[in-house]
N, C-alpha and C positions, 0 to 999 in steps of 0.2 A: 243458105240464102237468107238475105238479112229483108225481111219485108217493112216496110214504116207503113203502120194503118189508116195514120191519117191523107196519108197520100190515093187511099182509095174514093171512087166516087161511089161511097155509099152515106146512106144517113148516119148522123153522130152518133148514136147509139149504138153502131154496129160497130164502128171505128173504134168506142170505146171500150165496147166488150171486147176487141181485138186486140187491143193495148191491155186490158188487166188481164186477159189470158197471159198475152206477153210474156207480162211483169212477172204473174204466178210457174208459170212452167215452159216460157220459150215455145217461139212459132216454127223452130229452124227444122222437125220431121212434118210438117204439115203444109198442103197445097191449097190456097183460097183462089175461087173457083166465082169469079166476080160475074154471075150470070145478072142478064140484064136490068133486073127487078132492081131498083136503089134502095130499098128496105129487107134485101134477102141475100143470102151470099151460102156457099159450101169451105168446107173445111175439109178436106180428105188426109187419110194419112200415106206419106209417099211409099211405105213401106208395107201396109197390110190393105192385101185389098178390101174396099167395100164398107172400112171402117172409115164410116165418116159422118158429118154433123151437119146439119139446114139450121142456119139461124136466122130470124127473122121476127122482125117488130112491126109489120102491117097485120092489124086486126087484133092488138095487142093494147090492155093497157097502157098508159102514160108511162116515160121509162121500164117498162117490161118486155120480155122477149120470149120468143116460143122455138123452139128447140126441136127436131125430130133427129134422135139417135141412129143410125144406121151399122150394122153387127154384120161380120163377114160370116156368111156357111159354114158348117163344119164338115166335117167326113160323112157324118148322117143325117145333115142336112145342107142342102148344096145351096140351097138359095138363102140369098142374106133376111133378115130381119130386122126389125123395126120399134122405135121405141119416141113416143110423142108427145109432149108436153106445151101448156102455155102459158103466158102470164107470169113469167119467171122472172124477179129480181137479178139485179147484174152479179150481186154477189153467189144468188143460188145458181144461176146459167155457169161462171165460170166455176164453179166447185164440180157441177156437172160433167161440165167439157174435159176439165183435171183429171177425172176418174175415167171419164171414155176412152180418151186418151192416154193413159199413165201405161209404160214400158212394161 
């Protein structure tokens, strides 16, 4: 699925974290999840469940972005997990997102 970011109705910021995702590692295994908030959106991956990503720039810094990582269960632990950051530079968010993400 070919998604263009800027076509979404969210704030620029988010658009453009979507776009240098893009750029750096392709959006084509990931689901964006345009819940109502214009400053907040989900990233899921279509393939593992529960592996997914809240980005979001209300209550943030000027151009900054706060992030909360979400990690699928394992065998010995069934319920997913959580990891949450804020204030994150565009270039540190998508280095983030690259490694949460990465096959």
């Amino acid at each position: 699925m070919n998604i263009d970011p800027w076509r979404l109705r969210k704030d620029r910021p988010l658009r453009a974290a979507l776009v240098a995702l893009q750029t750096r590692r392709g959006l084509q295994d990931l689901t964006i999840d345009t819940e109502p908030h214009p400053q907040a959106l989900w990233l899921r991956h279509r393939c593992v469940s529960n592996l997914e990503a809240y980005l979001f720039t209300y209550g943030q810094n000027l151009n900054h972005y706060g992030l909360q990582l979400s990690y699928p269960g394992g065998e010995n632990t069934p319920l997913s997990s959580y990891n949450a950051v804020e204030n994150l530079s565009l270039d540190h968010l998508v280095e983030l997102l690259v490694m949460h993400f990465a096959p």
